[in-house]
C-alpha positions in Angstrom: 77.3 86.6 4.4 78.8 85.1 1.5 82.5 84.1 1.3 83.8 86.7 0.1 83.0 89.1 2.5 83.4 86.6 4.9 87.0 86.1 3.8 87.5 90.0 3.7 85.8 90.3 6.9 88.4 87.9 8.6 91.3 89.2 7.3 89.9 92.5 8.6 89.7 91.3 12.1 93.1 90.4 12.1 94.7 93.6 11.5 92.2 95.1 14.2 93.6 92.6 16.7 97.2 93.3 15.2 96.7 96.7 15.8 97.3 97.7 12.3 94.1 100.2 12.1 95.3 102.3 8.8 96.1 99.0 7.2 92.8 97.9 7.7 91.3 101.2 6.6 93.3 100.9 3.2 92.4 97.2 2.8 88.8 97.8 3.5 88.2 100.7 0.7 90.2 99.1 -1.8 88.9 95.5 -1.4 86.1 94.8 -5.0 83.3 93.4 -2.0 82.5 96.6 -0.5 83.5 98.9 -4.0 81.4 99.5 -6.9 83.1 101.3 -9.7 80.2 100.6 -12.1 77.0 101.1 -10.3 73.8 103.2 -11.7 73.9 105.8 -10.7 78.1 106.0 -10.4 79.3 105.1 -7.0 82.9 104.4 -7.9 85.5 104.7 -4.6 82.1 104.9 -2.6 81.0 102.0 0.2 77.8 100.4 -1.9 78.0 97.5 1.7 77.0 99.8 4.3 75.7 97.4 6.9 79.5 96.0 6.4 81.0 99.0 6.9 79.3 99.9 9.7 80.3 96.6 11.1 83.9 97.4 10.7 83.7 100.6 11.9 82.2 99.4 14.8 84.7 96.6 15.4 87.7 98.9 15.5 85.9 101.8 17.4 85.7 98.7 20.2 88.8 97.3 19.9 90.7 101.0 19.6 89.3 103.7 19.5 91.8 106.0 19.8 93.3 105.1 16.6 89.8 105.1 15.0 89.9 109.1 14.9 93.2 109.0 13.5 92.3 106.9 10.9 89.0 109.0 9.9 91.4 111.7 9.6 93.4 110.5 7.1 90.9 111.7 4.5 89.5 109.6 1.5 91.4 106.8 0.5 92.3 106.8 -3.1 92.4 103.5 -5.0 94.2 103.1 -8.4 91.9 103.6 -11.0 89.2 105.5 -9.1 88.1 108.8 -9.5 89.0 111.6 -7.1 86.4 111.2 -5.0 88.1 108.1 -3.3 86.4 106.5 -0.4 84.1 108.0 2.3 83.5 107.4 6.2 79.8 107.1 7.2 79.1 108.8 10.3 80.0 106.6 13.6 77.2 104.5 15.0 76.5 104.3 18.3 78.9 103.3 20.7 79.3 99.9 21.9 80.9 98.1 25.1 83.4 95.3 24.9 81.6 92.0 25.9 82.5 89.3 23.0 79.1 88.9 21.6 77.8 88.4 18.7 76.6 91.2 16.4 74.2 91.8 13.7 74.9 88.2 12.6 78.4 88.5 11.7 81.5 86.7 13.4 82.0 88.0 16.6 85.9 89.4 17.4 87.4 87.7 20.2 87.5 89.7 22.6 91.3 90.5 24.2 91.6 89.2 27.2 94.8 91.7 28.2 93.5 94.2 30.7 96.0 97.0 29.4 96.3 100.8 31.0 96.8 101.8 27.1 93.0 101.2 26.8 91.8 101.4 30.3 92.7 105.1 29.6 90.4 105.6 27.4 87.4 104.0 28.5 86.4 101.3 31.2 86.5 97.3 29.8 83.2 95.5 30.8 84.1 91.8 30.3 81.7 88.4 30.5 83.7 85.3 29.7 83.6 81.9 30.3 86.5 79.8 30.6 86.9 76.3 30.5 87.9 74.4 33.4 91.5 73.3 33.0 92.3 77.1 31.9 92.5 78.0 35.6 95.7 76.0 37.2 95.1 75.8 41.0 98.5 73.8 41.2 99.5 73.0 45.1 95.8 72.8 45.9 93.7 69.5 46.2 91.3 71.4 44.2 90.1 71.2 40.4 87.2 72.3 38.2 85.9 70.1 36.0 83.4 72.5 34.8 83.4 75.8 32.8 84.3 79.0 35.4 82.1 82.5 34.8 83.5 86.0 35.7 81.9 89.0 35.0 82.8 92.7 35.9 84.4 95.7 34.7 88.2 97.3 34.7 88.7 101.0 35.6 92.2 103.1 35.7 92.4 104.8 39.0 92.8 108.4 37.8 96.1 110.3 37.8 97.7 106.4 38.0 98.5 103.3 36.8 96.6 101.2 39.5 94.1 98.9 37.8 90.7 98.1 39.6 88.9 95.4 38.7 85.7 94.4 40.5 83.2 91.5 39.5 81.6 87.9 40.2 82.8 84.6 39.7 80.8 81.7 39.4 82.0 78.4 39.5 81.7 74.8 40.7 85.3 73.2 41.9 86.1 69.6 43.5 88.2 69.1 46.0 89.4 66.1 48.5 88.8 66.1 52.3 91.2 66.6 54.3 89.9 63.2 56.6 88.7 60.9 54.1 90.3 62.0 50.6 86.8 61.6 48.7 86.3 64.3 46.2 83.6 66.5 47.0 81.9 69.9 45.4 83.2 73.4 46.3 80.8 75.9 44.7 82.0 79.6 44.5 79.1 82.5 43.5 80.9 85.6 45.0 81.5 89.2 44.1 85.3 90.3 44.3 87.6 93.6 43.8 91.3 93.5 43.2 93.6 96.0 42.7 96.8 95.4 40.6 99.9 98.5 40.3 102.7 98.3 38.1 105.7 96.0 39.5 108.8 98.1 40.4 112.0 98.0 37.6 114.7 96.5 39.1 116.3 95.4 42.2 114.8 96.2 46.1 117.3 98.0 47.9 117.8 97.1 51.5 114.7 96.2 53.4 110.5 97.0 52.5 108.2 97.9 55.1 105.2 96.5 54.0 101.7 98.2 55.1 97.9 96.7 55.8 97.4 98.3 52.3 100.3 96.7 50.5 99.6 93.2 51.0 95.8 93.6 49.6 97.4 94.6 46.1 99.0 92.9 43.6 101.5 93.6 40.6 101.9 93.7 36.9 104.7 93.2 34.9 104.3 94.7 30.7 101.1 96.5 29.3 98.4 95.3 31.8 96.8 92.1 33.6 95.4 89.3 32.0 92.3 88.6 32.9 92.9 84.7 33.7 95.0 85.6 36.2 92.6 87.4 38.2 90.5 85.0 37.9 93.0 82.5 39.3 94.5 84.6 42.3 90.6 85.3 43.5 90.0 82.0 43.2 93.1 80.8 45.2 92.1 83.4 47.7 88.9 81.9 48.2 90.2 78.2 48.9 89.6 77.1 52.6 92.5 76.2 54.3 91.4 73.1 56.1 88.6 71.3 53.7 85.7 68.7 54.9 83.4 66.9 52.9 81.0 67.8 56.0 81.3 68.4 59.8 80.4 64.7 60.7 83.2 63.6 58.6 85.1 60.7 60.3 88.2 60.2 58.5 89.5 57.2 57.6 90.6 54.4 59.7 94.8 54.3 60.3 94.8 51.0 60.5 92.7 49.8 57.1 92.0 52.8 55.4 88.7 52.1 55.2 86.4 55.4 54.9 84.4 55.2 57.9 81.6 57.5 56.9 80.5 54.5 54.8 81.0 51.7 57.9 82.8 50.6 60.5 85.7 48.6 59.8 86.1 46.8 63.3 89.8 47.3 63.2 91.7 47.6 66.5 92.5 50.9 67.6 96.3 51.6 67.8 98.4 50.6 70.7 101.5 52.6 71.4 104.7 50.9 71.6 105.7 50.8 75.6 109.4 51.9 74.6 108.3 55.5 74.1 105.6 55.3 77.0 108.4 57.5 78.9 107.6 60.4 76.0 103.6 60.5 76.1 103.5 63.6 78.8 106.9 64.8 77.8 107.0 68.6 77.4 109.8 70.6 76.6 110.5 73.3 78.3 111.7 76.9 77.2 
């Protein structure tokens, strides 16, 4: 690709991210790397790159393809100096899925990582993306990923609703510290998941909210959708083990030195209670 079709093709991707699909439309048949007004024979208005254009066709038909119809229906698009035939659609290629990859060589479009009911209603969102491990904050936990995290799955609209579904499989490798010696040790996660997210309510609870069984296995948006780090963080959470051992033979630590004792004993004297509170050892209180 040479750099100025590179150049045009960024620009392009831009306004397909933005949203601004007629924009793009106008910029794209009007722009001197994909016209020729002097061709043999005459192809003036007329796409002479059509492997670009299917590109960019195929880019926005991913991205939104809602808008993509309403663009083609916008007729030719006339460009000063032209003749009347003005610029022409080739017929849509085949459809293709959202997964951020690469195609036909050119720069890929990163893929939007908003899960949003706007385009859930329009088709399901397939999604395999790899994060790097300080993306995911699992603050208030001893545990940390120090490698990158993998989740895979697709996003459906429940019909008639605003509920979002998203099932998949996350693969990762955290570190955490035990709970009886403190030394860091691997967590590895390879599991399948499904969560479903409804809209948050506007405004205010009145007066108390009987929760049901049902409630407390969903959670809530707020805006357009979910972001898709965010159910990657909340599965995760839910995943975490309450109580964490390096293994099942773990010995702690001594309280008097420290000293880890998987790795030795320390020969420290065990613990002698103080006799003052002798009179409290069997002391239970009653109700």
């Amino acid at each position: 690709m040479n750099n100025d079709v590179a150049a045009l093709d960024r620009r392009l991707n831009e306004m397909i991210l933005a949203g601004k699909i007629l924009e793009a439309f106008e910029q794209f048949y009007a722009d001197d790397v994909v016209m020729q007004e002097n061709s043999d024979p005459p192809r003036a208005g007329k796409a002479a790159n059509r492997e670009f254009e299917k590109q960019f066709l195929a880019n926005v038909e991913q991205f939104h393809g809602a808008k993509l119809g309403a663009a083609r229906s916008m007729g030719p698009v006339r460009r000063a100096g032209s003749p009347e035939a003005g610029g022409k659609f080739l017929p849509r290629g085949p459809r293709r899925r959202y997964n951020g990859r690469d195609r036909r060589g050119l720069p890929p479009l990163e893929a939007p990582m908003l899960l949003t009911v706007r385009e859930l209603e329009l088709r399901e969102i397939r999604f395999d993306k790899v994060y790097p491990g300080e993306a995911v904050d699992l603050g208030g936990t001893s545990f940390r990923s120090r490698q990158d995290l993998h989740i895979t799955g697709v996003a459906r609209l429940l019909p008639g609703t605003e509920e979002i579904t998203v099932r998949g499989r996350i693969t990762c490798r955290l570190e955490g510290e035990c709970d009886r010696c403190l030394e860091t040790s691997p967590y590895p996660i390879d599991q399948e998941f499904e969560l479903s997210y409804r809209p948050a309510p506007l405004g205010p609870a009145e007066g108390e909210i009987e929760l049901t069984d049902e409630d407390t296995e969903v959670g809530f948006y707020e805006g357009e959708g979910v972001e898709l780090l965010t159910v990657l963080r909340e599965q995760i959470l839910l995943w975490l083990p309450m109580h964490w051992l390096c293994c099942e033979e773990c010995r702690g630590i001594c309280p008097v030195c420290g000293e880890n004792r998987n790795r030795g004993e320390c020969h420290c004297r065990p613990v002698t209670v103080d006799d003052r509170w002798a009179a409290l050892r069997d002391f239970r209180p009653s109700r």
